[in-house]
C-alpha positions in Angstrom: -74.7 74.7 -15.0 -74.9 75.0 -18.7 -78.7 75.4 -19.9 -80.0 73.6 -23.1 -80.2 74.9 -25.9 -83.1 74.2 -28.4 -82.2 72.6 -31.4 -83.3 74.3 -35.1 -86.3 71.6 -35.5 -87.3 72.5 -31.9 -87.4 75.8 -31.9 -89.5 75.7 -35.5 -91.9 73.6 -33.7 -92.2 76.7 -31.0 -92.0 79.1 -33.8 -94.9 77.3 -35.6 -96.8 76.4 -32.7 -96.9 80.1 -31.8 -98.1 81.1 -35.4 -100.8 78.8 -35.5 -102.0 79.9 -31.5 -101.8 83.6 -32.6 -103.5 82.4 -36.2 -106.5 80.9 -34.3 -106.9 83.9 -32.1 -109.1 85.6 -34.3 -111.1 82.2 -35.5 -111.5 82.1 -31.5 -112.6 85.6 -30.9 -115.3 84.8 -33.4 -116.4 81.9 -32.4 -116.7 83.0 -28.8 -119.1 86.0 -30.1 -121.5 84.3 -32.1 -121.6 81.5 -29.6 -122.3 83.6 -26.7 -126.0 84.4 -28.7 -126.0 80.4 -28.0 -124.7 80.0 -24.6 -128.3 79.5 -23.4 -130.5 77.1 -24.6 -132.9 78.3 -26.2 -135.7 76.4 -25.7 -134.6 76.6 -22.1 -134.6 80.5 -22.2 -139.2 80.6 -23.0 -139.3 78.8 -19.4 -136.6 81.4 -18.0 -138.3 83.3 -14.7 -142.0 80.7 -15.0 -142.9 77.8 -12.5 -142.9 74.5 -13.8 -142.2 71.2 -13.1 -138.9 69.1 -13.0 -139.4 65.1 -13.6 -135.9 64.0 -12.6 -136.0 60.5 -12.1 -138.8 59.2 -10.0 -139.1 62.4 -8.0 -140.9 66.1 -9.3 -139.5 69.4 -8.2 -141.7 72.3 -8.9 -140.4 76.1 -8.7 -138.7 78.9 -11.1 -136.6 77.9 -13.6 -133.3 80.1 -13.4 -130.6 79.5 -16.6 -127.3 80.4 -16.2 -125.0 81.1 -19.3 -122.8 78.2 -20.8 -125.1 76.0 -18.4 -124.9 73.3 -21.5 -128.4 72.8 -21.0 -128.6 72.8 -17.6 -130.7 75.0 -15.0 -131.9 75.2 -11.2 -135.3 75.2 -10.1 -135.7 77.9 -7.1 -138.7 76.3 -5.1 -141.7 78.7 -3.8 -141.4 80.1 -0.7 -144.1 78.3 1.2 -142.6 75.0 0.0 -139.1 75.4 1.2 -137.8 72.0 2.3 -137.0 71.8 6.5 -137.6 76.0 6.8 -136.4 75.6 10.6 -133.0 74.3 9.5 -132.6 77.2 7.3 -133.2 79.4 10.5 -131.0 77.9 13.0 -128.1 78.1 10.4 -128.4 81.5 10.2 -129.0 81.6 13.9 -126.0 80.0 14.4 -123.7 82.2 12.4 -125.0 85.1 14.0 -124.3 83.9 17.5 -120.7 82.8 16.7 -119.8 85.6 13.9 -122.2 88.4 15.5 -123.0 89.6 12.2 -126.2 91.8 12.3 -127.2 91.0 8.8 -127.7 87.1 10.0 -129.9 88.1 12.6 -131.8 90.3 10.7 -132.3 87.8 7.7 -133.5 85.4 10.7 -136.2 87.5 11.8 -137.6 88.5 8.7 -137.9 84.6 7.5 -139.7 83.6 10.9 -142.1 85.8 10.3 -142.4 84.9 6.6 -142.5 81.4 7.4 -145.4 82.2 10.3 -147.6 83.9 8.5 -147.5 81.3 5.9 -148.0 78.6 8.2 -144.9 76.5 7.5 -143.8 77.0 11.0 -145.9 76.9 14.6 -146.4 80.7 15.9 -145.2 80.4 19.5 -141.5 79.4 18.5 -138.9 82.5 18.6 -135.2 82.7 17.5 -134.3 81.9 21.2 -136.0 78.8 21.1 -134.3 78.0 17.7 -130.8 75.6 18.1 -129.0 74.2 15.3 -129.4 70.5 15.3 -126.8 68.4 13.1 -128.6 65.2 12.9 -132.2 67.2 11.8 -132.9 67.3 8.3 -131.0 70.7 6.5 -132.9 72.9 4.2 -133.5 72.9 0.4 -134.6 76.1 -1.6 -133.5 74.8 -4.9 -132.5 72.2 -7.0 -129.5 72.6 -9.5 -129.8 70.3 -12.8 -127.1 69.7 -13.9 -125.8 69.0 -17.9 -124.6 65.7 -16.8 -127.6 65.0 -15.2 -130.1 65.3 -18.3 -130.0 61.7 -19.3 -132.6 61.0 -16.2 -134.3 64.1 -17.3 -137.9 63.3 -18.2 -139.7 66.3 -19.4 -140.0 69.9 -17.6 -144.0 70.6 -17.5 -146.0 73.9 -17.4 -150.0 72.5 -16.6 -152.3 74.6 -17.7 -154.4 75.1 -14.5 -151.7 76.5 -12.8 -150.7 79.4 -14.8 -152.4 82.9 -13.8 -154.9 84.5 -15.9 -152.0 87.3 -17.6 -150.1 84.2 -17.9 -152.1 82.7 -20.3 -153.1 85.4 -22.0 -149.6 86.2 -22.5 -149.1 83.0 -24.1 -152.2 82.9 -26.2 -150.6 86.1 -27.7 -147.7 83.8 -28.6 -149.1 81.1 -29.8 -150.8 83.8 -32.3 -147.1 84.9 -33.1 -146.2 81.3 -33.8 -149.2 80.6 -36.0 -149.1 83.9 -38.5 -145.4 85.1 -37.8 -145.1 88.7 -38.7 -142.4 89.4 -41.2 -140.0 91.2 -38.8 -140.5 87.3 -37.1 -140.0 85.7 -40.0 -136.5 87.8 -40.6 -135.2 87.4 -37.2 -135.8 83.5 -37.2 -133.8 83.8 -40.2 -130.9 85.5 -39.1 -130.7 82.9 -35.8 -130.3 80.5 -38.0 -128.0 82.2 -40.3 -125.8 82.7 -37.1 -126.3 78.9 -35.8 -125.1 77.7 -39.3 -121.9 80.1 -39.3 -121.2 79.1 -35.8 -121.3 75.0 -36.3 -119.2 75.4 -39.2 -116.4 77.3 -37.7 -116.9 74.8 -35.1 -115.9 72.1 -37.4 -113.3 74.0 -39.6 -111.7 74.7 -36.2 -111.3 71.0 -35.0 -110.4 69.5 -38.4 -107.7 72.2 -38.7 -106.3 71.5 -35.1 -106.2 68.2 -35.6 -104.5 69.2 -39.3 -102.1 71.2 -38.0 -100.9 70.3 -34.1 -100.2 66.8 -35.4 -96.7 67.5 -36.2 -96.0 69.3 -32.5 -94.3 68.3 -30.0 -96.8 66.2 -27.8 -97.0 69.2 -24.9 -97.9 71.8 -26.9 -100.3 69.1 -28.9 -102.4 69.1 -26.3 -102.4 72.6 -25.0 -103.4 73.3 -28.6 -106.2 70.7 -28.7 -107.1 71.8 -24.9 -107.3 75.3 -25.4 -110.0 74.6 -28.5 -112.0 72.0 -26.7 -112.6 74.6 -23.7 -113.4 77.7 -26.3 -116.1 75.4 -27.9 -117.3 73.5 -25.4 -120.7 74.0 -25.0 -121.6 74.6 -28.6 -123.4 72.1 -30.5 -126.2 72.2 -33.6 -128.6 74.5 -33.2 -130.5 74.3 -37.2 -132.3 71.1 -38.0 -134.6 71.7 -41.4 -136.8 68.8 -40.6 -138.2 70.3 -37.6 -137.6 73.9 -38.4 -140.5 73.8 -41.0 -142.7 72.5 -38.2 -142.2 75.1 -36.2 -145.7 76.4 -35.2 -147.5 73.7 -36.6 -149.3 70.2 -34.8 -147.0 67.5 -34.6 -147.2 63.9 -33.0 -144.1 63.0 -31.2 -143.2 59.4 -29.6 -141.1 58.7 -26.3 -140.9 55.8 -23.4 -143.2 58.1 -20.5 -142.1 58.2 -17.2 -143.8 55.0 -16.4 -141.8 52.7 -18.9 -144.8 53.0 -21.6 -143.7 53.6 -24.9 -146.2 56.9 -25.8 -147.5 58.7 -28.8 -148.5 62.5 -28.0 -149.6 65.6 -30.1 -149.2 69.5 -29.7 -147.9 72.6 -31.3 -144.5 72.7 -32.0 -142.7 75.9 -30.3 -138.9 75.9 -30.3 -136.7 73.4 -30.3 -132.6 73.4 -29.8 -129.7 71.2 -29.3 -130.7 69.5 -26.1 -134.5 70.2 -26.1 -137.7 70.1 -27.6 -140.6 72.5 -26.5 -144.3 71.4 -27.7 -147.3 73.3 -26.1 -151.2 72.4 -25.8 -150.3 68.9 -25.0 -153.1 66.3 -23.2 -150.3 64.8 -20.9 -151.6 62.0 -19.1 -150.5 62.1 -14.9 -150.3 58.5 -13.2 -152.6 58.6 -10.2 -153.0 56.2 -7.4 -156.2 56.0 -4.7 -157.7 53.9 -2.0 -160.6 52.7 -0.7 -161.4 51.0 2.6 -165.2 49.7 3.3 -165.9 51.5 0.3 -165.0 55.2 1.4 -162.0 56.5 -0.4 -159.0 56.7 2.1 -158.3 60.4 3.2 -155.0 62.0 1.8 -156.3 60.2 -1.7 -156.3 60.8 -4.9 -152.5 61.2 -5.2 -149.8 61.3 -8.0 -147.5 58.0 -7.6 -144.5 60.2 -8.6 -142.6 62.0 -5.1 -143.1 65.9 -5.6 -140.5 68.7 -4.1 -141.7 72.5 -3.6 -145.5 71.7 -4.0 -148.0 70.2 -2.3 -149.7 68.8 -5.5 -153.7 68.3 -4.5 -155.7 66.6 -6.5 -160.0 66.6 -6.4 -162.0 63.6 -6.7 -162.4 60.9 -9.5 -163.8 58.1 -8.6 -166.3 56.9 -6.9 -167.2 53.5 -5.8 -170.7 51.8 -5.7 -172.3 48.6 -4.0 -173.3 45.5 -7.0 -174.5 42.7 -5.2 -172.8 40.4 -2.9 -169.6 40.0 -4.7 -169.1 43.5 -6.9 -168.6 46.7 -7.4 -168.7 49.9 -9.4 -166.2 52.4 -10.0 -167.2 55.7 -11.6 -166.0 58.9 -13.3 -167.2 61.3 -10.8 -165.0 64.2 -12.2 -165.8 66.7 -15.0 -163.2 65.0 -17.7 -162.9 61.7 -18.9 -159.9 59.2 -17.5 -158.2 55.9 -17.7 -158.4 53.1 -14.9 -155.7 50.9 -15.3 -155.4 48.4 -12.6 -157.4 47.9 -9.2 -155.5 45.6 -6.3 -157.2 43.6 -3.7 -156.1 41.3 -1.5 -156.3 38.2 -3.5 -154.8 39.9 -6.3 -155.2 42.8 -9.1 -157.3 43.2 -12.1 -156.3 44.2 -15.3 -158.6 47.1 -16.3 -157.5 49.6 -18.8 -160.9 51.3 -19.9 -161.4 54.8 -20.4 -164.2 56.4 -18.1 -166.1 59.6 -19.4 -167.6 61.9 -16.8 -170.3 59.9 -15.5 -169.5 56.4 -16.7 -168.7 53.4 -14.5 -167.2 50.2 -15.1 -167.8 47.1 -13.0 -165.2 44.9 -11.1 -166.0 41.4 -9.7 -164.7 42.1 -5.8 -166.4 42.8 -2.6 -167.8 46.5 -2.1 -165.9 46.1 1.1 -162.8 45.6 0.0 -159.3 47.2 0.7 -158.5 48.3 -3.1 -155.6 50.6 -4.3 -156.9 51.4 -8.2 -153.9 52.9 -10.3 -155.5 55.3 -13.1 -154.7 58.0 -15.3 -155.8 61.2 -15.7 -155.3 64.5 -18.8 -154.1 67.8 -18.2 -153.4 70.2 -20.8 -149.8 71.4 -20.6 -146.7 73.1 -22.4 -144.2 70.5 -22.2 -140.1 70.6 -22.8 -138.9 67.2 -23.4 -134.8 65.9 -24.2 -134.3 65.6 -27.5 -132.5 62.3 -26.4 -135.7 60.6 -25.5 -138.6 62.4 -27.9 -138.5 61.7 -31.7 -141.0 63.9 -33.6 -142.6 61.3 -35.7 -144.5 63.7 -38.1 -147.0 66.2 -38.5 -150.3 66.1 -37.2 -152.2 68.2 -39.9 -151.4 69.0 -43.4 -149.4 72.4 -44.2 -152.0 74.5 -46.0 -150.1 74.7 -48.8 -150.6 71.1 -49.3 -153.6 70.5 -48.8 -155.6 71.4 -51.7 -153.1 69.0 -53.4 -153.5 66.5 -51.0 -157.6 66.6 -51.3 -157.5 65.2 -55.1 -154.7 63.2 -54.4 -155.5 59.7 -55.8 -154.9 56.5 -54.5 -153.2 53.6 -57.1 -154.7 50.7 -57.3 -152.9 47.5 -58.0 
């Protein structure tokens, strides 16, 4: 059998196509370096190794936030270890593979997670590894959560409250928000030189698809898309990282708007710290937490106050807001018990709900026209300061919150036309 032989124009094609792979081998080498400095998001990376939490939908995770590289923006949140999800399932796996593989190290990694587990509580003390047996229809473990780039569009925000960070926590970030305010000029350099990169690295970027597209046209259509294939993979991943408008905000207050996880179109203010292609960071934030209570014969319901979002690795407590107080026959009070002020937004009864929506300092009541006695579920807000990380996709920095001080002289004799 007599093989083909390729014909003058065909093998110029291969000839060509060959040049322009070997060209773009250098362009590709350089791309892949000065994209590797961005194969983590950097507003991503300030979270990197801190506990925060995850609104993914209508549920909360809350754990360590762990990036990989050329994650795309996405992370995994490893959960604490006394909020490990079904802890006995993780034992009688291991269990299980010991007994059928007879691999020590199973065993061994048994034993030391009962007693972990025991001395925290999140298993009874009398059970043993022989009373342990795999069961296939029990719930199995969860020790993390993976978030994945795919999966931002149901990403809400990622949150770090304030009252949960330890004290070298925050003094570690007071020392940053200090950095951020009066950068020091070895700051002010590096800042520049990221962004220097991040321009270089969007442009080659876009030189490199326009001259694909350019040059493969004429190709044979195989080797077309191995061409296009080869530079989708070796960029993929690497999107703007230098926006002016909010670089020169960086460090300053800002009031950004998005639709909050309860469907409420929101306004909210905070420092802005970082922001990148798929994120925006913003820190001393009042975020406002949807709460839900009950009271029965006018004793609030045990297990209550509680956040109406479902919350994975933490056992999210919450102290006491409200009180409720006897007015007359048909009435009754509710009042700010706590030390901060609050929102009440709705109280349901039995015949119906009311419509609220008054802000209660500490102290204050407001009055609502059904029986002390009452079965009532009141749905209220409440303010925690917090260092939140919000999609770009759903935030939209409206403007500053403060004038740049070297404006504001200017600004102060500004004058006002009249018409």
């Amino acid at each position: 059998m007599v093989e083909s032989i390729p014909l003058p124009g065909e093998l110029t094609n291969l000839i060509y196509a060959l040049g322009y792979i070997l060209a773009i081998g250098a362009a590709l080498s350089l791309l892949y370096g000065i994209s590797e400095w961005f194969s983590r998001d950097r507003v991503l990376k300030l979270f990197e190794g801190k506990r925060a939490f995850v609104i993914l939908g209508s549920e909360a995770y809350y754990g360590r936030i762990v990036v990989p590289s050329r994650s795309g923006g996405g992370f995994e949140i490893y959960f604490p270890p006394e909020n490990i999800e079904n802890p006995l399932s993780l034992i009688a796996f291991l269990v299980e593979n010991y007994r059928e593989a007879g691999e020590r190290k199973f065993l061994e990694e048994a034993e030391r997670l009962l007693r972990d587990f025991k001395a925290k509580g999140l298993v009874p003390g009398e059970i043993e590894l022989d009373n342990i047996r795999a069961n296939p229809w029990s719930s199995p473990s969860l020790v993390s959560r993976k978030v994945y780039s795919n999966e931002l569009g149901n990403l809400h925000a990622i949150i770090m409250f304030r009252d949960f960070l330890e004290e070298n926590e925050r003094r570690k970030r007071w020392r940053e928000l200090r950095a951020i305010y009066h950068p020091s000029m070895s700051r002010v350099i590096a800042r520049k030189v990221y962004n220097a990169l991040a321009f270089v690295k969007d442009k080659l970027a876009s030189t490199l698809t326009r001259t694909t597209s350019a040059i493969a046209a004429p190709l044979v259509p195989e080797i077309r898309e191995g061409i296009v294939a080869l530079e989708k993979k070796a960029i993929s991943g690497v999107g703007a990282t230098y926006d002016p408008l909010l670089e020169n905000s960086i460090g300053r207050l800002v009031t950004v708007e998005l639709v909050d996880i309860d469907g409420e179109r929101k306004r909210y203010q905070g420092i802005l710290r970082e922001y990148s292609n798929n994120y925006i960071l913003v820190y001393d934030v009042d975020y406002r937490i949807q709460v839900v209570t009950k009271f029965k014969n006018g004793r609030e319901e045990k297990g209550y106050p509680k956040p109406t979002l479902a919350f994975h690795g933490f056992s999210f407590e919450l102290s006491r807001h409200l009180e409720l107080e006897k007015l007359g026959e048909r009435g009754a009070l509710l009042r700010n018990v706590s030390e901060a002020p609050l929102k009440v937004e709705v109280v349901k009864h039995g015949d119906g709900e009311l419509k609220i929506g008054k802000v209660l300092q500490p102290g204050e009541a407001v009055e609502i026209s059904v029986p002390f006695y009452s079965e009532l579920t009141v749905e209220y807000e409440v303010s925690k300061e917090a260092d939140i990380m919000w999609p770009r996709s759903k935030v939209k920095v409206m403007g500053l919150g403060d004038y740049p001080p070297h404006l504001l002289s200017e600004v102060l004799v500004m004058k006002i036309p009249r018409l």
